[in-house]
N, C-alpha and C positions, 0 to 999 in steps of 0.2 A: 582604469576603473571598470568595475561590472555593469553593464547592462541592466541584470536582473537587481540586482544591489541597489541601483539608484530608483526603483521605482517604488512608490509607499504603498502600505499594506493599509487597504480601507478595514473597519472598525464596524461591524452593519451592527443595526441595533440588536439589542439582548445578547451583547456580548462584552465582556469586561476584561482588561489585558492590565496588569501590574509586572512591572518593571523593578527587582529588587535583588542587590548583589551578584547583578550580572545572568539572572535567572529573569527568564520570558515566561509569565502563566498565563494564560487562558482559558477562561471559563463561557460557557455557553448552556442552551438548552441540551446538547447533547452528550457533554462530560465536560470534561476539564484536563488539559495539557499542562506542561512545561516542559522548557528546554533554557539549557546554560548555554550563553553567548560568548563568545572568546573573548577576552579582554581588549583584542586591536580590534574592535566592532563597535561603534558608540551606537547605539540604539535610545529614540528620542520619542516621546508621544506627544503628537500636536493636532490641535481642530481635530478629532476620530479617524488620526493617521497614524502609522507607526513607519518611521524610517531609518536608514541605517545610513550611519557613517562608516570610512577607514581613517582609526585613530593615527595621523601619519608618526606621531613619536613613539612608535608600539617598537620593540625589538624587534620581532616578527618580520621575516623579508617580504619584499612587494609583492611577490608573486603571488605569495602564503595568504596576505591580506587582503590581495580582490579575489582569492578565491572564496577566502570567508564570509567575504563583504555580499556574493549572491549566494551562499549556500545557505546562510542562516536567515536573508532574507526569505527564501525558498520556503527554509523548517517553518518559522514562525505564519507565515503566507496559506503552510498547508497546515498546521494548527489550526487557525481562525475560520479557515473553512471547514476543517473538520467539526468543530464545535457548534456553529452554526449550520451546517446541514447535513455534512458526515460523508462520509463516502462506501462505496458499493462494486462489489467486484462477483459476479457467476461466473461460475465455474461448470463445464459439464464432461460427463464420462462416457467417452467412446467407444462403443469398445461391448463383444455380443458376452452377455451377464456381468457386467460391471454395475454393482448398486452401492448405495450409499444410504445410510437413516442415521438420525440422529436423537437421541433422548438429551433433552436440555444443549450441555456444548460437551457432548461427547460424540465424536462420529465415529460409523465403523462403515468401512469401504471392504466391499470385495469386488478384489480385481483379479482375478483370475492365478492369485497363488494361492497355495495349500490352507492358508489360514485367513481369517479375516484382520483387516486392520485398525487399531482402535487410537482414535487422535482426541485427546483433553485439546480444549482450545480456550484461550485465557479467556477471564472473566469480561474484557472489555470489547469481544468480539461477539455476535449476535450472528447466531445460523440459521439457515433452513432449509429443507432439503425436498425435490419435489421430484416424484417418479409419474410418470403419466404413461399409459399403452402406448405404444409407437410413437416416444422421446426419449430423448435420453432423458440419466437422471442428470439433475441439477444442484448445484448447492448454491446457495446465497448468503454473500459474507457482507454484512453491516458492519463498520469501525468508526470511529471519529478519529482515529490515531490512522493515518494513509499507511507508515513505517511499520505498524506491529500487522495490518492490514496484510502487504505485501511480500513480509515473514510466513504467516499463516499461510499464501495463494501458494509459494515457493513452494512449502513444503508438502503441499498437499498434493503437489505437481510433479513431486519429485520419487511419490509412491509409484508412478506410471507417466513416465516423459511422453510428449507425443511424438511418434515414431511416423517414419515418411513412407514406408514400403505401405500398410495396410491405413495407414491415417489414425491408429488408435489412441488412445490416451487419454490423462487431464488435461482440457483445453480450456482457454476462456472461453465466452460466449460471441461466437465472431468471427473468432482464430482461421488465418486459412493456413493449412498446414500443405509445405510446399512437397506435392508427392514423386517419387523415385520411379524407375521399372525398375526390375527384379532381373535377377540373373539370365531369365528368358530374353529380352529384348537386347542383352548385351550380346548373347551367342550369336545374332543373327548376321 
């Protein structure tokens, strides 16, 4: 059995969860989620708890079924906290003329290639982007959705990796990026 799997997902107020054809929804002040449960998952709502069984007469081999039994507890877990408080991820650009601005959920980054780069970012992700004198810029990405959250960080990370030689790049806020010498310190 999973670990994660067997522990309940609390319910905090101003939030409502409906159970229906094997489809988890969750609505909140901050949006509203769903996700399909696997059929060898029995998902149950009792006292403002939600917990999951492994259906043991599922076809599905055992292995398959406690994996399922913590992953979907996981989804559902990080749904219910998305909708009640949301989640937050900054981003900042390393890196000497690396800017970023943003009009509504359109960003354009210049990072030091010929052309600027222009990212639509979906409807349910909320940005902002903050340049100050001697900071880097920043971005700030709001989701209730952690999954579509962590799609957006990827790829936004993915216009400029952070690199070990000079420490450049998109980094989160925090990041310690583990740094290299250079071909100099290897000659000696």
């Amino acid at each position: 059995m999973s670990r994660i799997g067997k522990l309940p997902v609390s319910i905090p107020n101003g939030v409502t969860v409906t159970l229906k054809d094997g489809v988890v929804t969750v609505k909140g002040p901050k949006g509203e989620l769903s996700q399909k449960v696997d059929p060898s998952i029995i998902v149950k709502m009792e006292d403002g708890h939600i917990t999951f069984e492994v259906d043991e007469n599922s076809p599905v081999n055992y292995k398959q079924k406690n994996a399922f039994h913590g992953l979907y507890r996981s989804l559902v877990h990080n749904m219910v906290v998305g909708v009640s408080e949301g989640y937050q991820k900054i981003l900042e650009l390393v890196g000497v003329g690396y800017r970023v601005s943003n009009q509504g959920n359109i960003l354009e980054f210049t990072l030091g290639y010929t052309h600027p780069i222009i990212l639509q970012l979906p409807a349910e992700v909320k940005v902002e982007t903050k340049s100050e004198r001697n900071q880097n810029p920043t971005i700030i990405l709001e989701s209730c959705d952690k999954q579509l959250l962590g799609l957006v960080c990827a790829k936004i990370r993915s216009f400029r990796k952070p690199e070990p030689y000079k420490g450049k790049g998109i980094l989160f806020k925090g990041e310690v990026i583990r740094r290299k010498s250079g071909k100099t310190a290897a000659a000696k």
